[in-house]
N, C-alpha and C positions, 0 to 999 in steps of 0.2 A: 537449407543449411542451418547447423544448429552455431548460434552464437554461445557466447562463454563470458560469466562475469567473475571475477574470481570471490568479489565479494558475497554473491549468492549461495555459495556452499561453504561458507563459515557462517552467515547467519541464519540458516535454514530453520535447523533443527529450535533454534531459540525461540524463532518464531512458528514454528510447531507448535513447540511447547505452550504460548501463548493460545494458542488456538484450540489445542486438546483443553485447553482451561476455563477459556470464556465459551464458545461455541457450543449449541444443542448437539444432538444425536445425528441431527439429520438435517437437510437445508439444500441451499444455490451459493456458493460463493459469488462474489464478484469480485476479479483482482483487478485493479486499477491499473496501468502502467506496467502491466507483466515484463516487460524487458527482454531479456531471454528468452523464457519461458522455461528457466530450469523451476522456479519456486513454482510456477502452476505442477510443471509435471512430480514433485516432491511432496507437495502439498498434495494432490489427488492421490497417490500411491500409498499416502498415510494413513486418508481421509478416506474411504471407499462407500460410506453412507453417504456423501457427499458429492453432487453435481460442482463441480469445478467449471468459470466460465473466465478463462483469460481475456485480455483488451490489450490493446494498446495503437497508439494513432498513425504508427509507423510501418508500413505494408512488410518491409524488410525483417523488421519484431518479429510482427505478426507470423510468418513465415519462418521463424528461426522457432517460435513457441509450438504453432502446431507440428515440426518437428521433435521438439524433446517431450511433445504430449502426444503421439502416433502409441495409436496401442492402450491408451488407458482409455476405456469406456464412459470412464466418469468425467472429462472433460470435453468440454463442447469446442468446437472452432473458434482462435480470438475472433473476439468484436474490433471494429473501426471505433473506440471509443477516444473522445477526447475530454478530456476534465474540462476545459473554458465551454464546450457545448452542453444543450440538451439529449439525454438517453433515452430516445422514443422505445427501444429494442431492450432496455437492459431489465432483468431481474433478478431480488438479488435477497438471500435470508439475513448474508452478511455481506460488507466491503472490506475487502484487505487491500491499503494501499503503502507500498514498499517505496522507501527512497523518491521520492517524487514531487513532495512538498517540497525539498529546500533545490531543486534543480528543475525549477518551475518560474512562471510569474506568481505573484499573490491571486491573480486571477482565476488560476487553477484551482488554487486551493479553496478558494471563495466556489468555485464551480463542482466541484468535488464536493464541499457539505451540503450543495444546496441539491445537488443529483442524489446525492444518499439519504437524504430526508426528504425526496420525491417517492424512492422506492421504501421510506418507512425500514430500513435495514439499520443492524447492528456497523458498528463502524471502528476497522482496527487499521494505525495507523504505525507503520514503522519508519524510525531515522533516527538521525541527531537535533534536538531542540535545545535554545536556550530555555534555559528554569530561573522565574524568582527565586532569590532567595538561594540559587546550590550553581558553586563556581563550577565555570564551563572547563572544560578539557583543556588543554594546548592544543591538541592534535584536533579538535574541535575548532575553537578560533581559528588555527591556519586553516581548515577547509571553508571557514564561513568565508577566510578574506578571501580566500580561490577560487569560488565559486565568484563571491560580486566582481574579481578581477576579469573575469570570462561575461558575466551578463550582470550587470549591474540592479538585475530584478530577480535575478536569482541569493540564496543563503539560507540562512538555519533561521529559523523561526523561534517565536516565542512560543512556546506550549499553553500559556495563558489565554496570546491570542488566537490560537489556532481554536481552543475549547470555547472561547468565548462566541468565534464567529460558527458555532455548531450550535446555530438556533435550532433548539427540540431535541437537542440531545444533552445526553445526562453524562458526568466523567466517572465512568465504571472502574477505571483502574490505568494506572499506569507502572508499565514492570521495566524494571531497567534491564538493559540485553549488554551484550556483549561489545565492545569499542566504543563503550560512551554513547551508544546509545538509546532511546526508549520506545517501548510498545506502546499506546494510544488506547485503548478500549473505551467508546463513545455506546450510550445505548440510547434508543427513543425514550425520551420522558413522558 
């Protein structure tokens, strides 16, 4: 059964864009957290050089992705991946990971740099971050308190911290997207 986010098909294309920009000719994706699995099947349909490999730790995802990805050749079946574990299975030219740091523990995302600097991959991160230095949104701040009001280990992160705990990676670029959000582009140093 295909799940539906509605935020996935306003930021798609954004983060396309991002991707036609940093990424080589050719490669493995690895999406983090595919969710739906509407951006895997949008992203491989764009991307056809491109081996697309969805994840996500939730059988029910899982099942909702390799439905909206039935049919494209270039996506492999999600993985069982989880950000707080080790990825014995994963490979990967690049990591795209969507909305997932700030509706997360810090664990994840500690779990997540340190599995994408195993596989030596490119590292694209999309959401909302707090920034030194550049005021946050309103419509930001309310979702930070909403989230901590739901799990008190979840919210928006520092973009500072997030770069800083990406030991071996370099900060290639950060593109601001659409709703206050921004792109992440991490490279191996």
């Amino acid at each position: 059964m295909r799940m539906t986010a509605p935020a996935a098909a306003r930021n798609r294309d954004a983060i396309l864009a991002v991707l036609h920009s940093h990424l080589p000719i050719t490669g493995t994706l690895l999406e983090i957290a595919s969710g739906t699995g509407e951006h895997a099947a949008h992203f491989a349909a764009a991307l056809p050089a491109w081996q697309v490999q969805p994840s996500d730790p939730d059988a029910e995802r899982r099942a909702s992705i390799d439905a909206w990805c039935a049919g494209l050749s270039n996506v492999m079946p999600a993985l069982a991946l989880d950000a707080t574990q080790d990825w014995p299975d994963a490979r990967a030219d690049a990591i795209l990971c969507c909305n997932m740091i700030h509706i997360a523990p810090w664990e994840a995302t500690l779990g997540l740099l340190r599995n994408a600097a195993g596989l030596g991959a490119m590292l694209i991160l999309y959401g909302p971050y707090f920034q030194d230095g550049v005021a946050t949104a309103p419509s930001n701040l309310a979702f930070d308190a909403d989230l901590r009001s739901r799990d008190p280990r979840w919210g928006l992160r520092r973009l500072e911290d997030v770069v800083a705990a990406a030991d071996g990676y370099a900060l290639l670029a950060v593109e601001n997207m659409p709703a206050h959000n921004l792109c992440i582009v991490l490279k191996r140093s």
